[in-house]
N, C-alpha and C positions, 0 to 999 in steps of 0.2 A: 504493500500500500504506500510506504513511501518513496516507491519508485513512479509510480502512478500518481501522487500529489506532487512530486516533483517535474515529472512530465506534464502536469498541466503548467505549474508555476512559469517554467520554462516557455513554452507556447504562447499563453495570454503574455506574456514579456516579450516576444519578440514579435506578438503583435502592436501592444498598448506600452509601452516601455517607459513611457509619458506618463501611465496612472500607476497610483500609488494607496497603501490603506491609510487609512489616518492624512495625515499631514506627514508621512516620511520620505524623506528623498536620499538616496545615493548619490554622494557626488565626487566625481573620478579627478584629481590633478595630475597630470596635465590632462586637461580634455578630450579623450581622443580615447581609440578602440584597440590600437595594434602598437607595441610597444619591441622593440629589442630586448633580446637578455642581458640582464644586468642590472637593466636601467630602473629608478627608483618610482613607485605609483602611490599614492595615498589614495583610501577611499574613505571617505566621510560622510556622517551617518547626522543629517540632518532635519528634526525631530521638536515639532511647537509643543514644546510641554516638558515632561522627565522624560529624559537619556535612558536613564537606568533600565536594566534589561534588554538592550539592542545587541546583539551579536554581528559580527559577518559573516555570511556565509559561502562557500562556492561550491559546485558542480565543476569539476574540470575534465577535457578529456579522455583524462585514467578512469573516468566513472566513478569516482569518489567524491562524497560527501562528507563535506570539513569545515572545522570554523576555525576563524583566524588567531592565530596563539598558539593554537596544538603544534604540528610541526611545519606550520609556514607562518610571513608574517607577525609583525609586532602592536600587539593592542596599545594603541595611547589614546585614553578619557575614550572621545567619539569617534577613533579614525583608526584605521591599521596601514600600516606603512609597510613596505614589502620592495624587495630587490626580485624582478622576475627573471622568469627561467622559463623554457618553452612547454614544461609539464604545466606552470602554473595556466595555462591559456582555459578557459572556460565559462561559466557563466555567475555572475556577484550580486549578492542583495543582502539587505538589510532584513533583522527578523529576530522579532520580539518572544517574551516568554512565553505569550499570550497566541502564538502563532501567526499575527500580525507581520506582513513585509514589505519593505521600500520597493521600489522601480528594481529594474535586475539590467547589469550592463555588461555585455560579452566583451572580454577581453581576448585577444589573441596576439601570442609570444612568437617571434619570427627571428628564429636563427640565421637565415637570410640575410641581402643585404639590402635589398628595399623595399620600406614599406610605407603605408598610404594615411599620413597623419589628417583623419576627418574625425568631426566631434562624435562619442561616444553618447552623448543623451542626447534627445531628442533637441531640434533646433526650428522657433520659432518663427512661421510664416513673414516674411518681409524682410528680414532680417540678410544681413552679408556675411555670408563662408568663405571661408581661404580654405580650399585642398593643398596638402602639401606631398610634395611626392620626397619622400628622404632619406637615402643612400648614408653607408658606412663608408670608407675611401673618400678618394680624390680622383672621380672618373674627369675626362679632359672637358665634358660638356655637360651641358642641365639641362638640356632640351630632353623630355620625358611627353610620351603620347598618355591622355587620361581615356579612363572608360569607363562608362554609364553602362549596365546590365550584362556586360559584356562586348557592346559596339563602342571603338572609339568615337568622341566625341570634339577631342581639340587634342591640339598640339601647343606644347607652350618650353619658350625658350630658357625661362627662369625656377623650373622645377614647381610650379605654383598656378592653383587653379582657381579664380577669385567668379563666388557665385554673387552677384549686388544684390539679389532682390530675391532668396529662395521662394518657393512654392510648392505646392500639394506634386508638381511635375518633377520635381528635381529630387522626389526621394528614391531613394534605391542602391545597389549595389556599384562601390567604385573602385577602381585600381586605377595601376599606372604601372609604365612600363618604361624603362632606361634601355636604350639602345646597347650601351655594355656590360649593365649590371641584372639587367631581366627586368622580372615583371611582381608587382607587389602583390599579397593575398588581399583578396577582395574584402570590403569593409561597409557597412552599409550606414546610410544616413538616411536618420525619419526625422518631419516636418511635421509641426504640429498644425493645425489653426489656433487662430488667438481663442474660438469659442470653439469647443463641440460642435457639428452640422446634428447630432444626435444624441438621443440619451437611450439607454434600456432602462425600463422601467419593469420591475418585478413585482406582481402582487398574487398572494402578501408578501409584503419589502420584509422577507427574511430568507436567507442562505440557507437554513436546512429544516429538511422535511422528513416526515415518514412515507414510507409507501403509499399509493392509490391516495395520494391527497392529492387535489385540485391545483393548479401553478397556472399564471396568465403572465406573458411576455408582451409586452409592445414596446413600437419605436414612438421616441418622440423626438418627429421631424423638424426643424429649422425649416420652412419651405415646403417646398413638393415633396411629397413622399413617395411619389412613386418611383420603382425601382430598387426598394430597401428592403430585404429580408432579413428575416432571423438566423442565424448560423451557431454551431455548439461544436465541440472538443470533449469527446465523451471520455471517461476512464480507461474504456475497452479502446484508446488510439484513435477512433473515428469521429474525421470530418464531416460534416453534413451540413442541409437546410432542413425548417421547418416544414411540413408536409411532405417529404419523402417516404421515412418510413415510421417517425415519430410527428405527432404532435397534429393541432386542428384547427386551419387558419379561421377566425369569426371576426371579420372586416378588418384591423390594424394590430389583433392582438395573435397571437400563438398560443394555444389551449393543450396542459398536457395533465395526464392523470401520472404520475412521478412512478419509476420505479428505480432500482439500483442504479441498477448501471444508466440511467440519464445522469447522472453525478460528471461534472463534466465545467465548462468556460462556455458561459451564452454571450451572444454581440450582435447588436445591427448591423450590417453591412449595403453597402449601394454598390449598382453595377459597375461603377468609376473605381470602386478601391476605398470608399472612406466608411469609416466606421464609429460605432458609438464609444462609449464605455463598456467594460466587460465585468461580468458577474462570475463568481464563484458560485454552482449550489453544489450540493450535499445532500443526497436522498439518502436513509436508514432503513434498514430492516429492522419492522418492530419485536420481530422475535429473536434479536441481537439485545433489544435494549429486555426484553422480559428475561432472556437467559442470564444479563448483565447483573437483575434483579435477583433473580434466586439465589447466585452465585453468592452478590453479598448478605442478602438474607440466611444462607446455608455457613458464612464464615461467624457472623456474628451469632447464630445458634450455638455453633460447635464451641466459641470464644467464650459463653455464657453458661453453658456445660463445664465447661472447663474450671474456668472460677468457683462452681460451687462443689466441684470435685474439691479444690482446695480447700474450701471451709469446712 
């Protein structure tokens, strides 16, 4: 199960990367995704209210799940500070006692010699980006070709690719490639809007259910709505929409009678790519929580037995 909570975790982050529980934000120095080994990274654990109880955590690679202090990484107050190494490359967030967690930001460690300095959190609509494309050495030139999804997109003489005005169009997958040193691993930048175009709206506005209970899903559109569906990330790996093989459209809402395995990341979606906010739910088997019941009912009998054996 916590390979399945953590694969959703992962998922909803590399879609929503931008949302966060609470008021908690990750925040990566130097800005950026793809780093050299060696070289030093602070992540900061930024939290409206008490610190206390925030851990880091990471998913790397190796498939290992760790938190920062054990044997990588140096906790200081709100931040852990770490010299990387290419086993460290994987995915970071913040996350409380309470099972509460920040934004999550894929880092990737490149033993290589070039790689694609773009910002690692998400970057606000309007706003001006510098890509930087940055080699170890002293090759004789700086002219480095950049790529958007895979297709070049420009050529530029000074190793630098300056976006003035980002937009919902310019997010995606980038590299760059040095005539003599090769070509960087791909790095992706997401754009936010200044507002949501959407919200998911869950009723009732609660994350976990028991079986065969009633769940309503709707979007709430900015504008036109049409073109927007429901989408989910079940437990069991699978992508979907709403009326496929779950759920019962009734004019803007999605109708579903809850069972296990619906446990899963729900999200508006439009045919363009944009999206709302993402939900976590939680469906139970009630015959988990009745067996849960007996269990401690059957400890504090035999605990009570027990005791008056003694007397």
């Amino acid at each position: 199960m916590q390979h399945l909570g953590l694969l959703l975790l992962m998922f909803s982050t590399l879609l929503y990367s931008s949302v966060s529980q609470g008021s908690v934000t990750l925040i990566i120095i130097p800005n950026r995704a793809q780093f050299f080994e060696y070289e030093s990274v602070s992540l900061r654990c930024e939290v409206q209210g008490n610190s206390a109880g925030w851990k880091l955590k990471r998913y790397t690679l190796t498939g290992r799940l760790s938190d920062c202090g054990t044997d990588w990484g140096k906790q200081q107050v709100s931040s852990c500070v770490m010299s990387v190494m290419s086993f460290d490359s994987g995915v970071y967030w913040w996350e409380s006692w309470s099972g509460k967690h920040s934004n999550a930001v894929n880092i990737t460690v490149h033993n290589g010699p070039v790689i694609m300095e773009s910002p690692a959190l998400p970057v606000t609509e309007g706003l001006s980006v510098t890509l930087n494309c940055r080699y170890q050495g002293t090759p004789s030139n700086h002219t480095v070709d950049f790529y958007k999804d895979g297709s070049l997109i420009r050529t530029e003489t000074k190793g630098e690719m300056t976006i003035p005005a980002v937009s919902q169009s310019d997010q995606g997958l980038y590299s760059c490639r040095h005539p003599e040193l090769g070509r960087s691993p791909e790095s992706r930048m997401t754009v936010t809007d200044l507002s949501p175009p959407a919200s998911l709206i869950i009723s009732p506005n609660r994350s976990q259910f028991f079986q065969y209970e009633s769940v309503s899903l709707s979007c709430d559109v900015q504008g036109n709505s049409s073109g927007w569906g429901l989408k989910r990330f079940t437990v069991t790996g699978r992508l979907s929409d709403c009326g496929t093989d779950w759920g019962k459209h009734q004019r803007s809402a999605c109708i579903i009678t809850v069972m296990s395995f619906d446990s899963g990341v729900y999200w508006c979606e439009s045919w363009s790519g944009k999206h709302s906010n993402a939900v976590n739910m939680n469906v139970h088997d009630i015959r988990e929580l009745h067996l849960t019941t007996q269990l401690i009912s059957t400890k504090m009998d035999l605990s009570s037995g027990q005791k008056l054996k003694e007397r």
